[in-house]
N, C-alpha and C positions, 0 to 999 in steps of 0.2 A: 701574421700580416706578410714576412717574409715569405711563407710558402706559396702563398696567395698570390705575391706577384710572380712568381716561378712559373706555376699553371695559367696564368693568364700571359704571359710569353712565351712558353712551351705550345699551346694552345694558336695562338697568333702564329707562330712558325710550322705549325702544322697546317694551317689552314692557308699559307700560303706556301707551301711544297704540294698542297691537293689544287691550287690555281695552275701553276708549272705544268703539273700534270695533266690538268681538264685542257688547259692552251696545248701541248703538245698535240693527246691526241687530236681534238679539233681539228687542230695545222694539217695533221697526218689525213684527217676522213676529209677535210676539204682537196688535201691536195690529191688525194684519190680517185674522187667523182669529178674534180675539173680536165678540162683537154690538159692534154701535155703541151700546149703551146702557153698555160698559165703558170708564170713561176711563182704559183703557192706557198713552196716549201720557203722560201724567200724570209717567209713570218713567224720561221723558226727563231730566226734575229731576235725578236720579242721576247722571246722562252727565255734565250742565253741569257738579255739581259736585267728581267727579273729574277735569275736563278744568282747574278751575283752577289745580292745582299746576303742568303739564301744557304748557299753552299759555299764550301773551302775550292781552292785551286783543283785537287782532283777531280770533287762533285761538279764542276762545272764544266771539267774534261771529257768525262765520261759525259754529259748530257749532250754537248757538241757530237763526239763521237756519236749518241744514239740518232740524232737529229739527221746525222750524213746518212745512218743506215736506213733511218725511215725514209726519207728522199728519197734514194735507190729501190727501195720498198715500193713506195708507191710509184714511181717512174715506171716500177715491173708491170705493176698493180693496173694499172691504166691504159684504157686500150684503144681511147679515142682520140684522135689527132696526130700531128704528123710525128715521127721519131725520130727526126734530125730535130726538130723543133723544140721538143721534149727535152733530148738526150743536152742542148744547147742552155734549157732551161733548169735542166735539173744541175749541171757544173756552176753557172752564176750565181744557184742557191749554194749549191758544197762551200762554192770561196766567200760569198758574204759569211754564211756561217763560220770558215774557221776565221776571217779577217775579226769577225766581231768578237769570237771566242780569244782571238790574241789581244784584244784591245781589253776586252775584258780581265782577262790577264793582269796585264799592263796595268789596268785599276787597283785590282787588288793588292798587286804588288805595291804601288803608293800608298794605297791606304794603309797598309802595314807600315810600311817605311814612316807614314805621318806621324801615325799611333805611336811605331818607337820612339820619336823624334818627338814628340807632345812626353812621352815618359820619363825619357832623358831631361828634358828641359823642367818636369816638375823635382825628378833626384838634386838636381843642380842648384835647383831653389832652395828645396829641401837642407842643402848642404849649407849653401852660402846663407840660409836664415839660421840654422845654428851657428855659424862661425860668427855673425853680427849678435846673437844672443850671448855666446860667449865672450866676446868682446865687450858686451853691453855690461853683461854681470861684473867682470874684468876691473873695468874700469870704474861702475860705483863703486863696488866694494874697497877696491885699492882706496879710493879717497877716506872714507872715515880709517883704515885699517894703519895709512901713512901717518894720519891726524894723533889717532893713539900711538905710534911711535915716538912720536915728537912729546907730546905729554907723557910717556912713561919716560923717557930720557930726563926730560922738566922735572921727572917727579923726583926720579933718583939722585940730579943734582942740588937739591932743594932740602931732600933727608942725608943728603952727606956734607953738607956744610956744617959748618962749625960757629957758634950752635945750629942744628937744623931749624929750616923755614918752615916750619910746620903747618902753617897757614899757605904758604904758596906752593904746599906739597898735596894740601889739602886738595885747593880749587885744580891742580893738573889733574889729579886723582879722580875728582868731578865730571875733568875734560873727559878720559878715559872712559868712562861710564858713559855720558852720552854720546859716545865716539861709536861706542861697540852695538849700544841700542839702536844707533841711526844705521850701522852696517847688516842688523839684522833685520831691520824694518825693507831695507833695502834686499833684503834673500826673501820675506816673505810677499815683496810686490811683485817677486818675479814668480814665486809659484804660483800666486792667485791668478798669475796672468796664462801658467803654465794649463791651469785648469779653469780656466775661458771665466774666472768669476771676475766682476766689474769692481773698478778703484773705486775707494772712499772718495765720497763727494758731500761736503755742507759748505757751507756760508764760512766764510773767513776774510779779514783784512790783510790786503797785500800789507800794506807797515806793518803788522806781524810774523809775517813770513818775512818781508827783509830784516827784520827786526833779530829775528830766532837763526836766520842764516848768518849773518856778522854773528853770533856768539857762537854758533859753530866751529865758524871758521877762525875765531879770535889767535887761536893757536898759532897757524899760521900768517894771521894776519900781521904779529907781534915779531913772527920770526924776520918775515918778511920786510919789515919796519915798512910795513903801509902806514899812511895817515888815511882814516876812515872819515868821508864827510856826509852826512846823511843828510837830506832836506825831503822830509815826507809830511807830505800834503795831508793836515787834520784832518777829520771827518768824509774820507773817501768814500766811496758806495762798496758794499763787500762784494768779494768775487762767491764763484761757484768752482770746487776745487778737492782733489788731493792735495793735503801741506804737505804731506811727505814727497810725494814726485814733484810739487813746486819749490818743498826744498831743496832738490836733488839739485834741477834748474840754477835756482842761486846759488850753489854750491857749489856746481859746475862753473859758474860762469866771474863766481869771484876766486875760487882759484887759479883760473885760466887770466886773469888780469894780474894776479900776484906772480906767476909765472914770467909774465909778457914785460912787467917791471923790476927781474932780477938783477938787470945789467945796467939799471939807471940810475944816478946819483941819490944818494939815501933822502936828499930834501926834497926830490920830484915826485917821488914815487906818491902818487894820490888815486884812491877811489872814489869816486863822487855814485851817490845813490839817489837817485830824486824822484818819486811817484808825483802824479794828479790825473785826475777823471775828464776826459772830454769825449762828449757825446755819447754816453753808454759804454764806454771803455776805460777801464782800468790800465793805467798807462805805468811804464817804468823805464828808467834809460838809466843803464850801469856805464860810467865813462873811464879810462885809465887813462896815466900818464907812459904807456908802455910804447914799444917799441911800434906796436900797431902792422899792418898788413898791405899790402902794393893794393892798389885800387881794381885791379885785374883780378885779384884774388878772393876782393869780396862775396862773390857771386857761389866763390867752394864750400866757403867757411862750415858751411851745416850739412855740404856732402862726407856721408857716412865714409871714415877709412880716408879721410883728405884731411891731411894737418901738415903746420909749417913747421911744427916740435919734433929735434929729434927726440927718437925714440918714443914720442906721440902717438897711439892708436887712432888716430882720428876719428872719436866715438862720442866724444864730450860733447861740443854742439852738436851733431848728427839726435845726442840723445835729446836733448832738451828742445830742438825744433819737435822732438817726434811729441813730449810731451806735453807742449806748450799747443801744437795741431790738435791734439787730444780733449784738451779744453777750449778748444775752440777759439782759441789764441793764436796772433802772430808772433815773430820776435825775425829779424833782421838787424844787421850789424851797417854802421857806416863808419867814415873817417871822425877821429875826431880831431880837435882844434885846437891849438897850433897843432900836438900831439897824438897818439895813443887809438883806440878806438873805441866806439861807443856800440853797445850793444842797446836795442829800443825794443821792449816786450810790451804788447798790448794784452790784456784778459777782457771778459765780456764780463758787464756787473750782472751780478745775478739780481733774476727777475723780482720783481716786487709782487704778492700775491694779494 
């Protein structure tokens, strides 16, 4: 198939180099048999400027150049009318020719310059989409990889007590294990993405997924002395979903709340979780009692590489708007009340068949 289109563009560019050609001469035998007082050669202009698609900078050189010779050519060539007339008409065709042959020029020279400049602009994409890929990996991975830190620390002081807690050495040990599987499930959504295959998608209940994200996170939830309050609305309509990227999502977004509430007094610190359904949408609004975000600021929160955190990659929400768009979800953040900020995530319920 590939060679097929070769010879049918090889072919196409032949057949308009033999047009160039049939136009030239033409130009040439008309401007021959008319009086010199007709500036024929004039319609050389024509030739130059089909030949730019055509030929490179020099090919286009040398055909101006043949153009002024045929002129002259034929100016010799022709015997009828006056030859001041002629000689007048044959110079206004030379300079339209080389004027147009410069402007032509002048084309080509931009469209090169374009092409470089359209090339650059795609390397630079190229660049700044690994660097957000990097970043991207970066930052899930770090999350469960932090998670099992904290529970291998849990674990070790739990078998060095005296007697050891063998039951709370047990469940860190547990944490560890699905710490490390949520981190791999995490490297293997970015190769399927890497090789263009499409996320798992079935029927699932958001209260399961908020459900499975607090035990997640319980780790740090503990460290954190969050008080956890859940109010989830029974019998919701199921969404349509990756749980794993919509884990990530709550993951994302309840440790950025535990974060936001490290500086607040141990009895404030609250998460509030609360779903319900309206209108075809799967509804969720995560509230903290954190320090929250200037009203001006709202508008960055999900711009990728914009964070208030030192040392923040600003990737966390960036990712979870991308995955939440994915599904055909919103998710925008506001103020919340007295306190803190409320992030609001809608899903579409899936369809009923």
């Amino acid at each position: 198939m590939a060679q097929k289109v070769i010879v049918v563009a090889t072919g196409s560019r032949i057949g308009r180099t033999s047009i160039v050609a049939v136009l030239t001469a033409a130009v040439f035998a008309l401007d021959t048999v008319t009086d010199l007082e007709i500036a024929t050669a004039v319609f050389y202009i024509v030739v130059i400027l089909i030949a730019i698609g055509l030929f490179s900078r020099r090919g286009v050189v040398r055909l101006a150049i043949a153009c002024i010779a045929l002129t002259l050519c034929s100016a010799a060539l022709t015997k009828s009318g006056s030859y001041e007339a002629g000689l007048i008409n044959s110079g206004i065709s030379i300079a339209a020719i080389a004027i147009t042959t410069w402007l032509a020029l002048r084309m080509i020279a931009a469209e090169a310059a374009a092409y470089e400049a359209r090339a650059q602009l795609i390397r630079i994409a190229r660049v700044n989409s690994l660097g957000e890929l990097a970043a991207s990996i970066a930052h899930e991975v770090n999350q469960p990889l932090s998670a099992i830190t904290t529970s291998g620390d849990a674990c070790l002081r739990w078998l060095a007590a005296d007697p050891p807690n063998l039951e709370r050495a047990r469940l860190a040990a547990g944490r560890i294990v699905d710490d490390a599987s949520r981190a791999g499930k995490v490297v293997a959504r970015v190769r399927e993405h890497m090789r263009g295959e499409a996320a798992e998608r079935r029927e699932m209940s958001l209260n399961d997924v908020v459900a499975e994200s607090v035990a997640l996170a319980q780790s740090e939830i503990d460290r954190g002395g969050v008080t956890v309050r859940l109010d989830l609305t029974e019998l919701l309509p199921p969404i349509q979903g990756d749980p794993i990227q919509l884990q990530q999502v709550l993951g994302n977004l309840i440790l950025n709340a535990i974060e936001a509430m490290a500086d607040q007094p141990a009895p404030s610190r609250s998460l509030d979780l609360r779903t319900w359904a309206d209108n075809g949408i799967v509804r969720l609004c995560l509230g903290d009692a954190g320090i929250g975000v200037s009203e001006d600021n709202l508008p960055f929160l999900f711009d990728a590489f914009w964070t208030t955190k030192k040392g923040g990659t600003g990737m966390g929400l960036a990712i979870c708007r991308t995955i939440v768009e994915a599904h055909g979800g919103t998710i925008r953040a506001k103020l919340g009340s007295p306190v803190g900020l409320e992030i609001h995530l809608g899903l579409p319920a899936a369809a009923r068949s």
